[in-house]
Structures are given as structure tokens and as C-alpha cells.
N, CA, C and O atoms as a printed pandas DataFrame, in Angstrom:
     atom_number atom_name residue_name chain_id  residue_number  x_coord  y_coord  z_coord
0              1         N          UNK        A               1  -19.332  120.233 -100.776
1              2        CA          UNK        A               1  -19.534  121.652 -100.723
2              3         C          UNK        A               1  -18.304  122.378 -101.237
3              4         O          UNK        A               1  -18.314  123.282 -102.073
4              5         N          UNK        A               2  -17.348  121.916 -100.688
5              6        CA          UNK        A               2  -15.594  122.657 -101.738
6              7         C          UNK        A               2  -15.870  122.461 -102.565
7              8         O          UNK        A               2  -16.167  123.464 -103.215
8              9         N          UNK        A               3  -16.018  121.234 -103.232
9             10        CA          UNK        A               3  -16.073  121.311 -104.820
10            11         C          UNK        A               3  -16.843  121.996 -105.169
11            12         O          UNK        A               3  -16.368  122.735 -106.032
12            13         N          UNK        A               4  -18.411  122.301 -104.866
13            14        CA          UNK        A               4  -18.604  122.978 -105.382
14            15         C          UNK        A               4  -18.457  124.550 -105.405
15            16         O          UNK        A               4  -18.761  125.186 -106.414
16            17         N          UNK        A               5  -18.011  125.115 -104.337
17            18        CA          UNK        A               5  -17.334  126.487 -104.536
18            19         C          UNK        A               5  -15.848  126.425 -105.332
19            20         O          UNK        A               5  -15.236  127.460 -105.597
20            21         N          UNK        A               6  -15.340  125.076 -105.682
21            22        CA          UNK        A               6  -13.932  125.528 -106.012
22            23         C          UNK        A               6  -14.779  125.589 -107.990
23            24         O          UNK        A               6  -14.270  126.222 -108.915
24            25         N          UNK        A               7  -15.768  124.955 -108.069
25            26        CA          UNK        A               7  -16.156  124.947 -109.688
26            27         C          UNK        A               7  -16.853  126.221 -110.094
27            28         O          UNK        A               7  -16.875  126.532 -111.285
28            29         N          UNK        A               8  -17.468  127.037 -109.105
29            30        CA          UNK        A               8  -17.994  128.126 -109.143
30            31         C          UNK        A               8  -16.657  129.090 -109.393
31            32         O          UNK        A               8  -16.577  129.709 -110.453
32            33         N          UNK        A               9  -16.037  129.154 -108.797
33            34        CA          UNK        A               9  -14.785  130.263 -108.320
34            35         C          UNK        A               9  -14.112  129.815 -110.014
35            36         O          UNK        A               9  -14.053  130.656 -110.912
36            37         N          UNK        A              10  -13.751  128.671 -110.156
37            38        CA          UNK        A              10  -12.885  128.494 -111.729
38            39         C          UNK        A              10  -14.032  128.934 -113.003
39            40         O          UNK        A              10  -13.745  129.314 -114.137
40            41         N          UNK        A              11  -15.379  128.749 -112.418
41            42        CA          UNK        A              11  -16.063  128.891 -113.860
42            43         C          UNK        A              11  -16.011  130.623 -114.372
43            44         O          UNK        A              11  -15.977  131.054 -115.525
44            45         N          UNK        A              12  -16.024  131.712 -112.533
45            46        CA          UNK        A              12  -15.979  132.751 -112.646
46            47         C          UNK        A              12  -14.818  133.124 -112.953
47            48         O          UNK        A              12  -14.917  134.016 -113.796
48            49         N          UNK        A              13  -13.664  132.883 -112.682
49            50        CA          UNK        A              13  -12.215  133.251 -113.572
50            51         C          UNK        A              13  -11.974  132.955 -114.737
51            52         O          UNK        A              13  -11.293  133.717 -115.423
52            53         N          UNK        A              14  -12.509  131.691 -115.281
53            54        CA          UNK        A              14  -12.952  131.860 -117.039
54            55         C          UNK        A              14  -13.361  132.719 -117.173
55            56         O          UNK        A              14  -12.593  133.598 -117.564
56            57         N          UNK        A              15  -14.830  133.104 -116.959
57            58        CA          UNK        A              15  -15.774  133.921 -117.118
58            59         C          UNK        A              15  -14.644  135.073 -117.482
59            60         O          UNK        A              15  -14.479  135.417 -118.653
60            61         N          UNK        A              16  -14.141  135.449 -116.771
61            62        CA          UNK        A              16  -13.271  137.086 -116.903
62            63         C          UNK        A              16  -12.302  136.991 -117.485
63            64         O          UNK        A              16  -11.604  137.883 -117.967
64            65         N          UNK        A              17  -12.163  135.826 -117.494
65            66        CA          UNK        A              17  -10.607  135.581 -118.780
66            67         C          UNK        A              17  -10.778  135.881 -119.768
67            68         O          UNK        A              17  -10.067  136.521 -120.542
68            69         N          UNK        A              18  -12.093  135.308 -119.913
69            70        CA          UNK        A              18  -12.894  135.554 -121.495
70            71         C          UNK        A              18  -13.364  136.673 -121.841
71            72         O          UNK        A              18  -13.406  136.812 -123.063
72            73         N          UNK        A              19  -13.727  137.509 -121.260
73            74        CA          UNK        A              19  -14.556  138.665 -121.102
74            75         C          UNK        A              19  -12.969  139.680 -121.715
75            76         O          UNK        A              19  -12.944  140.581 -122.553
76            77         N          UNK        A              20  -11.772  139.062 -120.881
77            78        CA          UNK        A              20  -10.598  140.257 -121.018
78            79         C          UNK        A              20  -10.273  140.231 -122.564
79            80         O          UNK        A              20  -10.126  141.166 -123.351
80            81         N          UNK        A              21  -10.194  138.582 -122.789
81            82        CA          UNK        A              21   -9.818  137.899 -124.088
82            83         C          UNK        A              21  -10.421  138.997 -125.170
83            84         O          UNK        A              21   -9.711  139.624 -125.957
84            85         N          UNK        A              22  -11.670  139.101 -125.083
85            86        CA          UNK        A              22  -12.883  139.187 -125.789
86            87         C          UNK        A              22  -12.587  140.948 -125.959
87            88         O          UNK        A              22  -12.681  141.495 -127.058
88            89         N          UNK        A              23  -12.248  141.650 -124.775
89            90        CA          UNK        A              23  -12.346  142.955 -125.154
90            91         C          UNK        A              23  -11.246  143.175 -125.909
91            92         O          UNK        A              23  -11.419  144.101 -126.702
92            93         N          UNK        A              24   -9.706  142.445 -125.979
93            94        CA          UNK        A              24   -8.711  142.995 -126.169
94            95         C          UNK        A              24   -8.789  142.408 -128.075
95            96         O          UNK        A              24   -7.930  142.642 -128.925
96            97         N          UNK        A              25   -9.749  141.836 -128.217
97            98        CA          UNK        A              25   -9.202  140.718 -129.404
98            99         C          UNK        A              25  -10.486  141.938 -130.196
99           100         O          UNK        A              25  -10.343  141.974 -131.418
100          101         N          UNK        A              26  -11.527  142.778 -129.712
101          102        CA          UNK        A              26  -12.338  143.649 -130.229
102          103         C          UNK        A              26  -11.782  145.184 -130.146
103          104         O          UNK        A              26  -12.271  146.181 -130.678
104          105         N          UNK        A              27  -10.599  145.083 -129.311
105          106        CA          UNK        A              27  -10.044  146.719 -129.460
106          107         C          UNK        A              27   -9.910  147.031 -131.047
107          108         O          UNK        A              27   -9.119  146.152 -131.389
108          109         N          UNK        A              28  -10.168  147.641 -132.006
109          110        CA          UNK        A              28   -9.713  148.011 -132.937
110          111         C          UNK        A              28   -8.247  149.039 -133.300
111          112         O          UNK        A              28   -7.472  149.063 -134.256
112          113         N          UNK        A              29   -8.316  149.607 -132.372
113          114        CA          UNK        A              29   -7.019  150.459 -132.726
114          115         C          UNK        A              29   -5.814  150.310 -131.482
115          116         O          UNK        A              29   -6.029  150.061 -130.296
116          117         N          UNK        A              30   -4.538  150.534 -132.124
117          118        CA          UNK        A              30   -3.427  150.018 -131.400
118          119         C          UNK        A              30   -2.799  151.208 -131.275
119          120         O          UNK        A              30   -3.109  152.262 -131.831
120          121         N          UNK        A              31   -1.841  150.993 -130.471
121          122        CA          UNK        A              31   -0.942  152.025 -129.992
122          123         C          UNK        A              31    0.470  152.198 -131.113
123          124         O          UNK        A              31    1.425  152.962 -131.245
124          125         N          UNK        A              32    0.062  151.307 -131.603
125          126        CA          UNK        A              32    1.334  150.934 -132.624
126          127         C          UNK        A              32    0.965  151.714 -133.793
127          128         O          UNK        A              32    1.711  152.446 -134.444
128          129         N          UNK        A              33   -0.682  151.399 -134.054
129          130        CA          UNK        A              33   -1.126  151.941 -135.338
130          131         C          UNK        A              33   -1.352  153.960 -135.020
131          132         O          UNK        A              33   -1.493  154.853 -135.855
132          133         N          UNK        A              34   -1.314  154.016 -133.948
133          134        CA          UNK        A              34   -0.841  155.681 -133.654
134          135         C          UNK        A              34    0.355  156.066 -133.945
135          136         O          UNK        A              34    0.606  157.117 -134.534
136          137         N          UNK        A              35    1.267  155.165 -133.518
137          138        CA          UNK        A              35    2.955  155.427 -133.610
138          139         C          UNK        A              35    3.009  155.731 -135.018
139          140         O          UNK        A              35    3.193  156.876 -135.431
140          141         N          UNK        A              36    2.828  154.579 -135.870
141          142        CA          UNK        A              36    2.532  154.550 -137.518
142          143         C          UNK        A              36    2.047  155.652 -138.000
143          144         O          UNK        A              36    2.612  156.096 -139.000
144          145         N          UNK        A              37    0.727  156.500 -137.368
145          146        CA          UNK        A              37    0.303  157.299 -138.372
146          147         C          UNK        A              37    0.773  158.530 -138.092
147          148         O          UNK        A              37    0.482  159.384 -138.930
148          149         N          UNK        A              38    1.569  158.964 -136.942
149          150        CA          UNK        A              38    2.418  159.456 -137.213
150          151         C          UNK        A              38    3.929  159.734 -137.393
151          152         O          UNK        A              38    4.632  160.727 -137.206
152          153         N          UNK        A              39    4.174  158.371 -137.864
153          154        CA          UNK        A              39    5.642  158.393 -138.133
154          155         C          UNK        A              39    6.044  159.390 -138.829
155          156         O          UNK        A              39    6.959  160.076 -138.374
156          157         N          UNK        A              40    5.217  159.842 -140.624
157          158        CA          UNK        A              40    6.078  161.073 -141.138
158          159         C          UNK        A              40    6.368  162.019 -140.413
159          160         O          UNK        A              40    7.500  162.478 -140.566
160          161         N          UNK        A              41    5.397  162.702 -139.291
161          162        CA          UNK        A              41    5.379  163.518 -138.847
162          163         C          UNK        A              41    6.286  164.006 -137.679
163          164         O          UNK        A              41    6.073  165.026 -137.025
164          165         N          UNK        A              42    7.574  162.938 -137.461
165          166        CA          UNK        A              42    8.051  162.674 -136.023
166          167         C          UNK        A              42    9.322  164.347 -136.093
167          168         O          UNK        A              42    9.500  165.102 -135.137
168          169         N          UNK        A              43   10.045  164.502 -137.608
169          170        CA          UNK        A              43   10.796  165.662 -137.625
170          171         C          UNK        A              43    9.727  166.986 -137.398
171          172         O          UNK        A              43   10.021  167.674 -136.420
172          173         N          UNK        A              44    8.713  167.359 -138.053
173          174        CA          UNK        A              44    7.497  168.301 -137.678
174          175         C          UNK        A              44    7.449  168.691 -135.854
175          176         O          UNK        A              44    7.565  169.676 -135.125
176          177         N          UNK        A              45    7.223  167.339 -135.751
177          178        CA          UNK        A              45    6.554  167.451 -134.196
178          179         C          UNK        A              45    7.733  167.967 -133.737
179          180         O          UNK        A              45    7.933  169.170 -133.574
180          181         N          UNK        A              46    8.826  166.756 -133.443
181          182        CA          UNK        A              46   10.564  167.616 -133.221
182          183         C          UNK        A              46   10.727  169.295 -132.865
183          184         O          UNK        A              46   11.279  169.954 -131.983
184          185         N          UNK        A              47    9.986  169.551 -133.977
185          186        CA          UNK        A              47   10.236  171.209 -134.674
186          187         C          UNK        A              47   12.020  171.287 -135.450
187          188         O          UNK        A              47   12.795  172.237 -135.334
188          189         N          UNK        A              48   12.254  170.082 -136.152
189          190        CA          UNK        A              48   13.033  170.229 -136.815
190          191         C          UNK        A              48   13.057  170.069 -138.504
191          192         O          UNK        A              48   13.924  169.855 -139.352
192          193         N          UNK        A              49   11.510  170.312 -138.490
193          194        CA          UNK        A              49   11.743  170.173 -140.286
194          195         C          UNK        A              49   10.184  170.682 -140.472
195          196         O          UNK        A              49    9.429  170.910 -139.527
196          197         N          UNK        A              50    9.929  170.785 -141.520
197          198        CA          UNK        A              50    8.546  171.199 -142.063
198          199         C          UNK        A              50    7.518  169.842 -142.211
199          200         O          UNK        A              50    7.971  168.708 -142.364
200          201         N          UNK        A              51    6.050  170.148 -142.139
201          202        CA          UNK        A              51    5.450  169.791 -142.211
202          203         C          UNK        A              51    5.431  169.006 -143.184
203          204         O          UNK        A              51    5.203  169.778 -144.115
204          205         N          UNK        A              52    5.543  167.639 -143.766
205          206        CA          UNK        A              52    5.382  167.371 -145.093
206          207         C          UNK        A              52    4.030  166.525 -145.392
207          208         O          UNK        A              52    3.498  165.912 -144.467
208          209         N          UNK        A              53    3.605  166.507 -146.410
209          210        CA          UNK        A              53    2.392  165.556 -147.271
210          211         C          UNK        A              53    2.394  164.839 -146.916
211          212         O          UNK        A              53    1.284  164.807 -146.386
212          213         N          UNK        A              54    3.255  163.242 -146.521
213          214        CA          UNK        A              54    2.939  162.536 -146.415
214          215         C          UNK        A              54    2.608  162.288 -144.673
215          216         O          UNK        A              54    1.791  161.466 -144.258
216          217         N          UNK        A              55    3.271  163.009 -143.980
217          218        CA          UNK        A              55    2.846  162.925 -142.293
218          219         C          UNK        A              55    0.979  163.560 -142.395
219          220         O          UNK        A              55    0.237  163.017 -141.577
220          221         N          UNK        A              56    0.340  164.588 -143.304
221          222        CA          UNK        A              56   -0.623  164.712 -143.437
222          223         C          UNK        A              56   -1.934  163.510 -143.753
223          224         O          UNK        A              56   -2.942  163.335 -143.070
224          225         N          UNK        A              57   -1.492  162.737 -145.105
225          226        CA          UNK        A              57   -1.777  161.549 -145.572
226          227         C          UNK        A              57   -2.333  160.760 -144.567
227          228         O          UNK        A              57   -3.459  160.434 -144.191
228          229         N          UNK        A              58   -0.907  160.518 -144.184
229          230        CA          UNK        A              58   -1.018  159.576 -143.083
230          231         C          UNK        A              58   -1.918  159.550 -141.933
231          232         O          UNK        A              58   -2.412  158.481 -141.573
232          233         N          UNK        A              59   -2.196  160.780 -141.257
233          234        CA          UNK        A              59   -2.910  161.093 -140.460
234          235         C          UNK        A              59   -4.127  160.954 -140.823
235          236         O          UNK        A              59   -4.824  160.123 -140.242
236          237         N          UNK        A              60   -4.513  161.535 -141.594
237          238        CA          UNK        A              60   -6.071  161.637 -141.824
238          239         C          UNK        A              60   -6.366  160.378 -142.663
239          240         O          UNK        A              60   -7.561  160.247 -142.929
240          241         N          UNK        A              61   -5.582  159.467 -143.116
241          242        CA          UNK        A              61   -6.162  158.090 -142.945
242          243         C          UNK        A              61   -6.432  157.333 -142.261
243          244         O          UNK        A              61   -7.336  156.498 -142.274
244          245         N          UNK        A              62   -5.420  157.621 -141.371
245          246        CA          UNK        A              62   -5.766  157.032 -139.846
246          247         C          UNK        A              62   -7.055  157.500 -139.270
247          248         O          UNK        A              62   -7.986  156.735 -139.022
248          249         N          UNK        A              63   -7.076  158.738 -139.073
249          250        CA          UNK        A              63   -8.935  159.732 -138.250
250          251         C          UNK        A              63   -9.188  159.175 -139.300
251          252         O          UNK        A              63   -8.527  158.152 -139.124
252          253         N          UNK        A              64   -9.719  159.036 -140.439
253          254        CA          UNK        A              64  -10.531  157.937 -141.250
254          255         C          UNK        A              64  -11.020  156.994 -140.887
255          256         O          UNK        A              64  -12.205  156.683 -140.999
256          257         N          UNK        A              65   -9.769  156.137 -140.176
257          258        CA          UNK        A              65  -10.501  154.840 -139.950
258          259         C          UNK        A              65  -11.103  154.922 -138.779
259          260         O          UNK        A              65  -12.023  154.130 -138.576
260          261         N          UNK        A              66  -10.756  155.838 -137.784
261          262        CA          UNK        A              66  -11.244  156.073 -136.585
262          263         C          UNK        A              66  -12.814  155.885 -136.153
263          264         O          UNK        A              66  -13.165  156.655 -135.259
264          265         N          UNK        A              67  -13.885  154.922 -136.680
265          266        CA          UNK        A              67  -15.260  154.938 -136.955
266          267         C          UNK        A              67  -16.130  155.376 -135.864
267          268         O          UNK        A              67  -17.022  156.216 -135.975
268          269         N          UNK        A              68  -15.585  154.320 -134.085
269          270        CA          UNK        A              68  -16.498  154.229 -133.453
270          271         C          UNK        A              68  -15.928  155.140 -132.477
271          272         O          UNK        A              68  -14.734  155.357 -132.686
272          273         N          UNK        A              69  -16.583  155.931 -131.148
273          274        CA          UNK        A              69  -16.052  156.675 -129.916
274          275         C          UNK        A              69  -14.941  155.437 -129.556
275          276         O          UNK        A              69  -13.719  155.590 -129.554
276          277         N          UNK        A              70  -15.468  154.519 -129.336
277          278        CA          UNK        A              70  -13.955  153.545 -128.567
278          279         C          UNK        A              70  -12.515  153.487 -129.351
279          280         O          UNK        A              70  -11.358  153.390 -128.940
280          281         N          UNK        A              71  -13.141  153.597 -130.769
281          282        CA          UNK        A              71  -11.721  153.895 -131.506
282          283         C          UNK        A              71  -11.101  155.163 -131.567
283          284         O          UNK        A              71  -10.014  155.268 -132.136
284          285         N          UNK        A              72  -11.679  156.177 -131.031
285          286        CA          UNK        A              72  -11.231  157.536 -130.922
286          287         C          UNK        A              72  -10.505  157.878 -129.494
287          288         O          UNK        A              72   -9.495  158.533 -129.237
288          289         N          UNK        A              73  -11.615  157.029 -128.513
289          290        CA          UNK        A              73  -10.666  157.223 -127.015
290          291         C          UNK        A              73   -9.291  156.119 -127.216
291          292         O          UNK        A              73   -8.117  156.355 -126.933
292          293         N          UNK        A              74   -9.691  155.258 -127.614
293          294        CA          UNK        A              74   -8.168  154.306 -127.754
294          295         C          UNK        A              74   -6.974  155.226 -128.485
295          296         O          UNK        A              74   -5.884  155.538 -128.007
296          297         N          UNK        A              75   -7.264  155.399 -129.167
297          298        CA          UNK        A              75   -6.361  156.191 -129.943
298          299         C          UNK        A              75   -5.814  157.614 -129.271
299          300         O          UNK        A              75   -4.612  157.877 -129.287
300          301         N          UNK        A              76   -6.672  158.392 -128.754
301          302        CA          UNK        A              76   -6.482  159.867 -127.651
302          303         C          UNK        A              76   -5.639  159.271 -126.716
303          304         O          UNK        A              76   -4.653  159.873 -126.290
304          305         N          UNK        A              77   -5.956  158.056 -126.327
305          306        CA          UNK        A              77   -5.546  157.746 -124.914
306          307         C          UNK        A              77   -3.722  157.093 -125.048
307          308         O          UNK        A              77   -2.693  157.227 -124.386
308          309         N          UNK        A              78   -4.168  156.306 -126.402
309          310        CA          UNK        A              78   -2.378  156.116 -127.041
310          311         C          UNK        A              78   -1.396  157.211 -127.105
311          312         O          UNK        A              78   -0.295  157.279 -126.559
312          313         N          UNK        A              79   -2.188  158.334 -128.120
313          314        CA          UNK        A              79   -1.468  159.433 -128.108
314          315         C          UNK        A              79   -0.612  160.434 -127.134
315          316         O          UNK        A              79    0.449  161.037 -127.296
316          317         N          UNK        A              80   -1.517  160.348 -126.080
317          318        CA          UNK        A              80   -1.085  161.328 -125.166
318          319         C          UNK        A              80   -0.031  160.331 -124.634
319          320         O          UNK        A              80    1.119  160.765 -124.567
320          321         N          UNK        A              81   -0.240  159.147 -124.274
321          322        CA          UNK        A              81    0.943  158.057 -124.062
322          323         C          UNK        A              81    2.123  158.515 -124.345
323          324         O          UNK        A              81    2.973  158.980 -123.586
324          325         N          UNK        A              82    2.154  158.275 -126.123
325          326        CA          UNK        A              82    3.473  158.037 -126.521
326          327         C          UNK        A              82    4.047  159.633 -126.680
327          328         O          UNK        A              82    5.228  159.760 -127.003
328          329         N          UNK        A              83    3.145  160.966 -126.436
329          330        CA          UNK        A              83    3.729  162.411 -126.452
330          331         C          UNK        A              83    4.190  162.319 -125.294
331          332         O          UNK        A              83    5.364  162.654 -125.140
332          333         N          UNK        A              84    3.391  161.825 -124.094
333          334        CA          UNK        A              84    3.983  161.865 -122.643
334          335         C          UNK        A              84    5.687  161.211 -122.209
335          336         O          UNK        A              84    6.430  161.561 -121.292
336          337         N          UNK        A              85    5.905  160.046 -123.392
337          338        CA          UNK        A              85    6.981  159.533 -122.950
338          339         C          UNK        A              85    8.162  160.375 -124.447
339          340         O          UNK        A              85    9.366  160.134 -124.354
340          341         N          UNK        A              86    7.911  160.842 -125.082
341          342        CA          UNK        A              86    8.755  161.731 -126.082
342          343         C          UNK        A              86    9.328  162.180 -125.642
343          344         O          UNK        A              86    9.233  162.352 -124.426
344          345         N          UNK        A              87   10.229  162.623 -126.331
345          346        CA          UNK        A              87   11.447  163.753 -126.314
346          347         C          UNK        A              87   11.749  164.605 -127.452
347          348         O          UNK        A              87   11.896  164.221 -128.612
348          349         N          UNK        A              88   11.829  165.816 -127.009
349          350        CA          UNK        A              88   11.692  166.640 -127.884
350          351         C          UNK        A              88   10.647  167.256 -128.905
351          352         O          UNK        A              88   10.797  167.617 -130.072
352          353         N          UNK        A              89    9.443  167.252 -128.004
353          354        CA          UNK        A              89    8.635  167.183 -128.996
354          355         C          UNK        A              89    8.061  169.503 -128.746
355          356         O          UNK        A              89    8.147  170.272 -127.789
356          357         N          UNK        A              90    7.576  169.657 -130.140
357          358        CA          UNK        A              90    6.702  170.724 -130.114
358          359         C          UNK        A              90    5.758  170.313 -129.971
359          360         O          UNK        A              90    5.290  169.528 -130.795
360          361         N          UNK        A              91    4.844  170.820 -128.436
361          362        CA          UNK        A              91    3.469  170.599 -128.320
362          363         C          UNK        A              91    2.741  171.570 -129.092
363          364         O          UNK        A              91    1.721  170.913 -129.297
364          365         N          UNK        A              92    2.543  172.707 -129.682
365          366        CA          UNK        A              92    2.127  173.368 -130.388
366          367         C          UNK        A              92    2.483  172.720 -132.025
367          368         O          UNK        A              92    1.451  172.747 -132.695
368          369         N          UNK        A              93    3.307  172.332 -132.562
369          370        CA          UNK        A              93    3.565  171.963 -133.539
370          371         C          UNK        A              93    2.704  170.182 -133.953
371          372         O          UNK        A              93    2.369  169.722 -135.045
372          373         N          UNK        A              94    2.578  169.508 -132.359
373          374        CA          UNK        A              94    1.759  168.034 -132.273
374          375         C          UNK        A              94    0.611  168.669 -132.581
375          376         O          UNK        A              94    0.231  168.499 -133.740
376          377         N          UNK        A              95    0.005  169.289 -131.951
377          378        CA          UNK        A              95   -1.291  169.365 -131.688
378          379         C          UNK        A              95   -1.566  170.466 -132.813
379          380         O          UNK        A              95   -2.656  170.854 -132.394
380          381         N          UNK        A              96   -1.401  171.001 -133.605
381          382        CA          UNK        A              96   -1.579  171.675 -135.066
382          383         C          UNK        A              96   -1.616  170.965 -136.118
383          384         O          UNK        A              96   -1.835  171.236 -137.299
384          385         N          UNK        A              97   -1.254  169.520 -135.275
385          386        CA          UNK        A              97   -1.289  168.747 -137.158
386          387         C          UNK        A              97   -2.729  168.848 -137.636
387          388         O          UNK        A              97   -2.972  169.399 -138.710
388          389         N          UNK        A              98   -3.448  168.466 -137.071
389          390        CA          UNK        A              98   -5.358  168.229 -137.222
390          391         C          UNK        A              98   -5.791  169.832 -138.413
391          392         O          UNK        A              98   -6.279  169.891 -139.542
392          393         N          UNK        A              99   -5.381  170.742 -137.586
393          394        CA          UNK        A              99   -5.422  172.222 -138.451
394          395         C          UNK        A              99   -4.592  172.252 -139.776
395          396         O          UNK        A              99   -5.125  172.357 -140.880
396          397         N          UNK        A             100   -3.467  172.167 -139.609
397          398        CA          UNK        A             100   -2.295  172.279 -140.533
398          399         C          UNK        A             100   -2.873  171.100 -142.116
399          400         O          UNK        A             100   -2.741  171.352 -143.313
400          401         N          UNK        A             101   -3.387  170.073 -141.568
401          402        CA          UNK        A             101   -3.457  169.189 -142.376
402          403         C          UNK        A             101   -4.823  169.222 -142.990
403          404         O          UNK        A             101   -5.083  168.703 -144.075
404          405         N          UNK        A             102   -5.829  169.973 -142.103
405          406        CA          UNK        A             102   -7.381  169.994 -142.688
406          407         C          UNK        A             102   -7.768  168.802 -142.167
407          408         O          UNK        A             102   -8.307  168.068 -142.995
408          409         N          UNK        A             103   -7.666  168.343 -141.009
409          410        CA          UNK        A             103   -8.591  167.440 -140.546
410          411         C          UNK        A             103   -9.478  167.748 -139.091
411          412         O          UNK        A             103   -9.543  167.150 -138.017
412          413         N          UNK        A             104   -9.919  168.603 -139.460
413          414        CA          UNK        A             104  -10.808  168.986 -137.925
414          415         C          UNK        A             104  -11.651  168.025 -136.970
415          416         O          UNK        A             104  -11.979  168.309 -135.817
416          417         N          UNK        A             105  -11.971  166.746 -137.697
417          418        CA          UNK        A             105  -12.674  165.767 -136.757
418          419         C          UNK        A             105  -11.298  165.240 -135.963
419          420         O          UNK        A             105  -11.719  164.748 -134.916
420          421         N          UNK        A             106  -10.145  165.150 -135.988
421          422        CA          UNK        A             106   -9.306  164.938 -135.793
422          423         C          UNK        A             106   -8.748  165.688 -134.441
423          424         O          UNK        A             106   -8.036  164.999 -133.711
424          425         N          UNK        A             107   -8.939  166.665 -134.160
425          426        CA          UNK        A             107   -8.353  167.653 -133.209
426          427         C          UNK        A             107   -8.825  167.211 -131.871
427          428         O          UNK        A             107   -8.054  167.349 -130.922
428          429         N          UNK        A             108  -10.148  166.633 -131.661
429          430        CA          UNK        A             108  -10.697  166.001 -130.411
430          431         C          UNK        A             108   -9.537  164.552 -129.838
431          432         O          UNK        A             108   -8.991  164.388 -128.747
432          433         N          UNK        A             109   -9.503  163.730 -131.056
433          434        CA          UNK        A             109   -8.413  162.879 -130.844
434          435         C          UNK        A             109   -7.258  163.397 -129.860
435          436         O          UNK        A             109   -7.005  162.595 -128.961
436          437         N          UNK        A             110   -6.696  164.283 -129.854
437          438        CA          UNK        A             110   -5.057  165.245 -129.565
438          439         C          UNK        A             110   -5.589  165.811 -128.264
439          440         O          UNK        A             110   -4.708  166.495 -127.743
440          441         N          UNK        A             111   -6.452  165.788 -127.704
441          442        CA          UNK        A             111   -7.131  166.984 -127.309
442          443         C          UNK        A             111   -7.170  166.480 -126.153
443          444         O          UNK        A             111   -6.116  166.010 -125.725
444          445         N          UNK        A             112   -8.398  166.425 -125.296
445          446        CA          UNK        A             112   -8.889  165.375 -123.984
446          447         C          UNK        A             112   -9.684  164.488 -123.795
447          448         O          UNK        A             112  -10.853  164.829 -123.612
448          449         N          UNK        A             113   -9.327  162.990 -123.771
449          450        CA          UNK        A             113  -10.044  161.958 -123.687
450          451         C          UNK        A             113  -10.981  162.009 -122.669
451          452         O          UNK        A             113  -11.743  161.061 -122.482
């Protein structure tokens, strides 16, 4: 009778190992690949330099790839992350890139997950 609850109990902790495996190896978007798309943009946000082209670029290639809702909350949910742990940032100047740049599907991203 142990054995067989101890083979039940290991088959169900696979079970969820796999399941974790499985969601993290299907996340599509990273927290890293947020950091990235807006790297040009890090003097902007600052409020120490102007907006430039390529922090625009960048962005809206990124909301480009953004296809499915899970890749949009992953990404909202990164964002507010890495603004939450910043320094120095213009929150009016972050959250204008979507406008500033012409990407309006984009602004939900910045916004509230």
C-alpha cells in the first residue's frame, strides 16, 4: 500500500514538473526581450534626452511581435516590473512612447494588466 501511494505522489510531482517545464519553455516573451525593446529609449524615459527613431523602431517591433493576449500580459506584467524597480524614470515620458511613436495597440501593454 506505501508503495503504492509513494508511486502515485512521484507520478503527480512529475506531472507538475512537467506541466511548469511545459508552460515556461511556451512563454513566448521575456523580460529581457522588454528590457531590449526598450533600450533606445532608456535617456527619453530618464527625461534626459529626446525621443529618438530608433527607441521608436524598436518598440513597435517588439508590439509587433506581441501576437497572442499571453504575450501582451507577459510583457505588461515585465514592464511594470522593470519601471517599478527604475530609477529615474519619467512616467509621463514611459508611458507616451505608444503615442509619441504611433503605436496605439501598444498603449494597453504600459497600461493595466
Amino acid at each position: 500500500m506505501a508503495g503504492a501511494a509513494s508511486a502515485a505522489q512521484t507520478a503527480v510531482v512529475a506531472m507538475v514538473a512537467a506541466a511548469m517545464l511545459l508552460s515556461a519553455a511556451n512563454a513566448a516573451v521575456s523580460c529581457e526581450q522588454v528590457s531590449s525593446a526598450f533600450g533606445g529609449c532608456v535617456r527619453y524615459i530618464r527625461g534626459k534626452g529626446p525621443l529618438l527613431p530608433g527607441c521608436c523602431d524598436d518598440v513597435r517591433s517588439f508590439a509587433n511581435s506581441l501576437t497572442t493576449t499571453d504575450d501582451r500580459r507577459a510583457a505588461c506584467i515585465c514592464a511594470k516590473n522593470i519601471v517599478g524597480q527604475a530609477r529615474e524614470i519619467n512616467t509621463g515620458n514611459y508611458l507616451g512612447i505608444p503615442r509619441m511613436c504611433s503605436i496605439p495597440s501598444f498603449t494597453v501593454i504600459l497600461g493595466s494588466c
